[in-house]
Structures are given as structure tokens and as C-alpha cells.
C-alpha positions as CSV (number, residue, x, y, z in Angstrom):
1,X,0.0,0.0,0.0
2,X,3.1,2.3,-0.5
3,X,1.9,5.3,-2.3
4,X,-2.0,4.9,-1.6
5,X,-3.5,8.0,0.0
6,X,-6.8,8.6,0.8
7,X,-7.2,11.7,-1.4
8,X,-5.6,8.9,-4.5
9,X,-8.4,6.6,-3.3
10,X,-11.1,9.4,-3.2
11,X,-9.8,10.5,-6.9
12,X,-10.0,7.0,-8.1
13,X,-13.4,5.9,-6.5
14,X,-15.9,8.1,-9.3
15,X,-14.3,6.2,-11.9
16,X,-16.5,3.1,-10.6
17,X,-20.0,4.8,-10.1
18,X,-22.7,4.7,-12.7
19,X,-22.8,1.8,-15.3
20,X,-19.5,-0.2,-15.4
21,X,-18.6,-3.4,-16.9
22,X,-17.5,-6.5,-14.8
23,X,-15.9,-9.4,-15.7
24,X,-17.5,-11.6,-13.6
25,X,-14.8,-14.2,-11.7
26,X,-14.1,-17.8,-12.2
27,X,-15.4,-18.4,-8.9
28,X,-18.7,-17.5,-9.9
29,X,-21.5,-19.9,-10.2
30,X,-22.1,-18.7,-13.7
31,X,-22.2,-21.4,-16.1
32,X,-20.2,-22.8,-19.0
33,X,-21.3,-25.4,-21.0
34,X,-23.8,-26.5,-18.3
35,X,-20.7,-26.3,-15.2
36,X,-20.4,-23.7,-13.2
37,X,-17.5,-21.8,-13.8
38,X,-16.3,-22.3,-10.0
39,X,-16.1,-26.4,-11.1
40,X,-13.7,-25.3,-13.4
41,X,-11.9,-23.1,-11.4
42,X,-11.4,-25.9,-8.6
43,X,-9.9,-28.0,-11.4
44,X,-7.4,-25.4,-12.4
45,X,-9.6,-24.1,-15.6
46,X,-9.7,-20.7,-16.3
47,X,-11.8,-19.4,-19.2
48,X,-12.6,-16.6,-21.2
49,X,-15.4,-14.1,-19.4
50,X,-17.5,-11.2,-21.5
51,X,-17.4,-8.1,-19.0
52,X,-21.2,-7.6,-17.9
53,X,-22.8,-4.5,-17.1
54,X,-23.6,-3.6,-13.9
55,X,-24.2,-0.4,-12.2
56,X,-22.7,1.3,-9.0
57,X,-25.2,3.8,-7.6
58,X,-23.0,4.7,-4.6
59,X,-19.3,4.1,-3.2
60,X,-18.2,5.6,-0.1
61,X,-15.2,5.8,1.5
62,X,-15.3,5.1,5.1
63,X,-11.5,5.0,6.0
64,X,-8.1,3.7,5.9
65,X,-6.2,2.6,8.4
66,X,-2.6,0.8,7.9
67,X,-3.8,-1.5,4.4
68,X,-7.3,-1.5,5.2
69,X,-9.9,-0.1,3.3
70,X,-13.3,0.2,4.1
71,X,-15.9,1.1,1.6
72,X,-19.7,1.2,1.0
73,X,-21.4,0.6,-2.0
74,X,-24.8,0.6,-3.1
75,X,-24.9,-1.6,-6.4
76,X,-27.4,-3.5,-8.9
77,X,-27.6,-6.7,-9.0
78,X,-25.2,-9.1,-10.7
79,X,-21.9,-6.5,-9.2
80,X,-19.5,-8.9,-7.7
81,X,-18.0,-6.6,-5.2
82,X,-15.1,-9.1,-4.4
83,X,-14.6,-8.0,-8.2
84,X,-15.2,-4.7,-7.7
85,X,-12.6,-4.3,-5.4
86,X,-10.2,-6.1,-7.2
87,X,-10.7,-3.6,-10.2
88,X,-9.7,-0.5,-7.9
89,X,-6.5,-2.4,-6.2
90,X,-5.4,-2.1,-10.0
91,X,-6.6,1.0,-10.7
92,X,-4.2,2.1,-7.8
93,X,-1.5,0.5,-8.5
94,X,-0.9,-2.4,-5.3
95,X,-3.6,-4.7,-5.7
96,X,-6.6,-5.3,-3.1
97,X,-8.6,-8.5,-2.0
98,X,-12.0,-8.6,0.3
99,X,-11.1,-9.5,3.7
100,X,-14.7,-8.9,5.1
101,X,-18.2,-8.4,3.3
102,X,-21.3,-7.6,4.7
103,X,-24.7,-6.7,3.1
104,X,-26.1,-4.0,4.7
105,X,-29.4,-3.8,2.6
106,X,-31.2,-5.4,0.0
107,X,-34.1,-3.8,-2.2
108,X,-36.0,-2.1,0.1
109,X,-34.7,-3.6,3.3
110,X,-32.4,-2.5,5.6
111,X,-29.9,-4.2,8.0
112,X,-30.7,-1.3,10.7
113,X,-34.6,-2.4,10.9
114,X,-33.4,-6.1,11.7
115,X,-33.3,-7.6,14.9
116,X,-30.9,-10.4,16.2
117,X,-31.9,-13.8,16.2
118,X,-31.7,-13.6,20.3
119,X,-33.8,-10.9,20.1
120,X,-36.4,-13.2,18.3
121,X,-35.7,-16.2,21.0
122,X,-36.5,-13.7,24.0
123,X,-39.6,-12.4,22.2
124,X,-40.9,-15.4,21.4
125,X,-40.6,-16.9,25.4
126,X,-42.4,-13.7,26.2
127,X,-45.5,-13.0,23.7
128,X,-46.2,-14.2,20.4
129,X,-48.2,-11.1,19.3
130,X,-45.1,-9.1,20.1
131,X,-43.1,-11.6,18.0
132,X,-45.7,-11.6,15.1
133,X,-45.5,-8.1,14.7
134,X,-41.7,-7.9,13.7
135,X,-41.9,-10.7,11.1
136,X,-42.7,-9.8,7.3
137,X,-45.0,-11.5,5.3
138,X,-43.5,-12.6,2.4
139,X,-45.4,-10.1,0.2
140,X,-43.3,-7.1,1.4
141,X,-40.9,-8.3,-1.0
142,X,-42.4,-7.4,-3.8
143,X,-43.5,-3.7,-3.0
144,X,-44.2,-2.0,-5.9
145,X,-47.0,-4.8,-7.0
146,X,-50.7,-4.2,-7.6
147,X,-52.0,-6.5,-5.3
148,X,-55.0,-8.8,-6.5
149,X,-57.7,-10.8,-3.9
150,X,-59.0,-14.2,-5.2
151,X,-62.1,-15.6,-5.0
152,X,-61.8,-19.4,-3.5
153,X,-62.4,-21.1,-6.8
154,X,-59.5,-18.9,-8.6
155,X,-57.0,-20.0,-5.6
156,X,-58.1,-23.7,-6.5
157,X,-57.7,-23.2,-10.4
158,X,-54.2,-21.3,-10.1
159,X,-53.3,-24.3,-7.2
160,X,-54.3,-26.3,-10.0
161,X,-52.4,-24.8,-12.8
162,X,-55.3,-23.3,-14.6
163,X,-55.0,-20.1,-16.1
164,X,-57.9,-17.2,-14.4
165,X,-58.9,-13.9,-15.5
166,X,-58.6,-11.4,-12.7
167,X,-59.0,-7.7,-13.4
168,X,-59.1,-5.6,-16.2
169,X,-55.3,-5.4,-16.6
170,X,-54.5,-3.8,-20.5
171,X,-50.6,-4.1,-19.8
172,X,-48.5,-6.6,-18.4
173,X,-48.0,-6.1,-14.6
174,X,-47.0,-7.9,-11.7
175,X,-49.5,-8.7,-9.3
176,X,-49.4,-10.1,-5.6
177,X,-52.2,-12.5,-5.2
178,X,-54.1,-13.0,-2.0
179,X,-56.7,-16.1,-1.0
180,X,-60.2,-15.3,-0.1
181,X,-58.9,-15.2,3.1
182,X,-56.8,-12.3,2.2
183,X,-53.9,-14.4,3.0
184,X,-50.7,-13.9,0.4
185,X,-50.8,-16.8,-2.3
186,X,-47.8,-16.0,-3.9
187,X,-47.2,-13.4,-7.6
188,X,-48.2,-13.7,-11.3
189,X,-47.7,-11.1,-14.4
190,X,-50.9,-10.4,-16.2
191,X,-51.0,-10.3,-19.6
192,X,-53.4,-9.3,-21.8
């Protein structure tokens, strides 16, 4: 790290926002030929990788102390950050490899609303109201989704595979579907 500063990191860091292209590594579980690239990678395989795009909304630079750099990013998905990283050690001149990675968000989630798994254990001993009321349906994942209330014979037909006509949808959209007992049933794109 002889040479890095942090004003030559905070120069090189905008050269990696926006949409970048990543050649993804052979330690990927991208596929080749039906193997995952990592299979071939164990064997001592290396093989040619197109650069994909991918897009970094934000890096920040939280510090450097001795060789250690410490960064967040706010990324698409598909950015390998090990990758990432590896791309600005270059950049810089003396190389750079991820010692520790942590997700801190995902979609519309964040790590700061989360609660331990002890947390969960105490709360559960104590009241399960309490506990029901911190646990997401699985519906919040899709947030932006018009969401759709079945009758009981269109959850039978879709449990059955049967196409149903719910709505008056003229574009395609994705919908969250809900039981007649307004209970989440899982997502479907209309299309007209």
C-alpha cells in the first residue's frame, strides 16, 4: 500500500459509479457449458469471461487505516463486489482483495430495521403477538406490485395450474395474489 492515500483513493473511487462493466470471476456460479465456472476453477480451468454490465449507484469511503480499506457501495444486481474491489487495487497500482463483506441492505430492506436472532428467541418466550408483529409476510418483498384478492375457486384453479382472468389489466403487470382469506398466495404477471 506504499503510495495509496486517501485523497488517491477518493480521486480513483468516481471512476467506478454509474454503469460499469465486470468481468464476472471464475469463482462464480455462472455457467459454462452447463458447469459452473467455480467447477472449473477448482480443477485449475480458467476461461474466457464477456465483462457484464452492472451499475454502482453509490461508493463511499469510510477510512483507511494501515492497508485497510473500508468502503460502501450501493450496487445493482449481478456487481460482484469481491470483483469490484479487485478492479480498484489495480486502478491504484498495489492490488486489493476482500477480507470482510457484509450486506447491509437489499431492495427495500435494511440491516438497521433487523433484529438479532436472540432478540427473536427472547420475544418469542415472552409473547407471540409481540413476536408476530416484527416478522414480514413474504409479500413485502415485492413492493411496488398491484395487489390482486382471489375468490376461493380462482386460488383452486391457479393451485391447480389453470389459467384465471382477474382484473381488467391492458398491460402486463405484476400482481401479488391474496386467498379469499386475504392471505398472500404468492405473484403472477398479467398479460393481456
Amino acid at each position: 500500500t506504499e503510495g495509496v492515500s486517501e485523497a488517491g483513493i477518493a480521486n480513483v473511487l468516481p471512476e467506478f459509479l454509474g454503469n460499469i462493466k465486470q468481468v464476472p470471476p471464475m469463482y462464480s456460479a455462472l455457467k459454462r457449458d452447463g458447469k459452473p465456472l467455480y467447477e472449473l476453477a477448482r480443477q485449475g480451468i480458467e476461461v474466457e469471461r464477456e465483462a457484464r454490465p452492472v451499475t454502482i449507484h453509490e461508493i463511499n469511503f469510510l477510512g483507511l487505516e494501515g492497508d485497510v480499506l473500508s468502503l460502501d457501495v450501493a450496487c445493482s444486481k449481478g456487481t460482484y463486489i469481491r470483483t469490484l474491489i479487485e478492479d480498484i487495487g489495480k486502478v491504484l497500482g498495489c492490488g486489493a482483495h476482500v477480507i470482510e463483506l457484509r450486506r447491509t441492505g437489499f431492495a427495500h430492506f435494511d440491516l438497521n430495521d433487523s433484529i438479532t436472532f436472540g432478540q427473536l428467541e427472547a420475544l418469542k418466550g415472552d409473547d407471540f403477538e409481540a413476536l408476530d408483529a416484527l416478522i414480514l409476510g413474504a409479500d413485502t418483498m415485492l413492493p411496488n406490485f398491484d395487489s390482486v384478492l382471489l375468490n376461493a375457486e380462482q386460488t383452486i384453479d391457479i393451485k391447480l395450474g389453470r389459467k384465471i382472468q382477474y382484473g381488467d389489466y391492458t398491460e402486463v403487470q405484476k400482481l401479488k395474489l391474496f386467498d379469499e382469506n386475504q392471505q398472500f398466495f404468492g405473484d403472477r404477471k398479467s398479460v393481456v
